[in-house]
N, C-alpha and C positions, 0 to 999 in steps of 0.2 A: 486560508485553509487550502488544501490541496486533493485533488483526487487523483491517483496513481491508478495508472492502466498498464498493465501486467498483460504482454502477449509473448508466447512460445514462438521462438525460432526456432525449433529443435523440433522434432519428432516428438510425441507422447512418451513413445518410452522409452527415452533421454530423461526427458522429462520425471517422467514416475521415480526414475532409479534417482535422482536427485529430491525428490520430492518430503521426504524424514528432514535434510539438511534442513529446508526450506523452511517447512513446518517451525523448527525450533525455531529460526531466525525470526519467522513471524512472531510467536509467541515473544520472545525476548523483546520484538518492539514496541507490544502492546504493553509489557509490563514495565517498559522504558518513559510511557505513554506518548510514544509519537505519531499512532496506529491508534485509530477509534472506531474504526469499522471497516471490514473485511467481508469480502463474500466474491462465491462465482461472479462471470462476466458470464453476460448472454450477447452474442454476435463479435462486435468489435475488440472485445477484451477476453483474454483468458481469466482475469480476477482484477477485481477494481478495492482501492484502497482509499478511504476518508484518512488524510490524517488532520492532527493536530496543524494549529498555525505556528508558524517557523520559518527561520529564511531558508531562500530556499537551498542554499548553496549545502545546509545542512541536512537536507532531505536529501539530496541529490548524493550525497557521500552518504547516508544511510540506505539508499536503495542501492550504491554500488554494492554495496556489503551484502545485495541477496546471492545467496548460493547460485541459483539460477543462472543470476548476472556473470556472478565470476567462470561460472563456465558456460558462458556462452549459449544460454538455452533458453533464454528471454529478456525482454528489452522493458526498459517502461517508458511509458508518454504521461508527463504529468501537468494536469489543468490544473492551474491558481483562480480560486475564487471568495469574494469576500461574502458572505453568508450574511444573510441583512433577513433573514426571515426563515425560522424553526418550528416545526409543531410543538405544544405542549409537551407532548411524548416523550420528547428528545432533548429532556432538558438538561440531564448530563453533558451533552454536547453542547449545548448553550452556554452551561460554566467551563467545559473546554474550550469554547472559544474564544471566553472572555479572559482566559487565564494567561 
């Protein structure tokens, strides 16, 4: 699995006026399911991405494809980790993982 770290090179509102484009793109890769969890970043990240497990060279050409990316308004840093322990809660992503 992979956690995508999404930070702004760009001003905010660069940013904003990009941010619709953005929006759909996420949407599309959830319903692609290569994106399992999304949400703000506190400190280091502008927004942190759980994805699905995949190689990586596959993720890495699917985050070229953020809007953001293509114009040049944020970058991503992304940790690989293998996930060896999930809460109950979480057990969707459990059979994500395993899938």
């Amino acid at each position: 699995m992979y956690i995508a770290l999404l930070t702004y090179t760009a001003p905010e509102t660069e940013v904003d006026y990009a941010l619709p484009d953005h929006s759909d793109w996420m949407r599309k890769q959830f319903t692609k399911g290569i994106f399992l969890v999304a949400g703000k970043g506190n400190g280091r990240a502008d927004q942190v991405i759980l994805t699905r497990s995949c190689l990586r060279g596959k993720l890495d050409a699917v985050l070229a494809t953020d809007p953001f990316v293509i114009q040049r308004l944020a970058r991503y840093d992304v940790i690989e980790f293998t996930a060896t322990r999930t809460a109950q809660e979480l057990l969707a992503i459990n059979e994500a993982i395993a899938s």
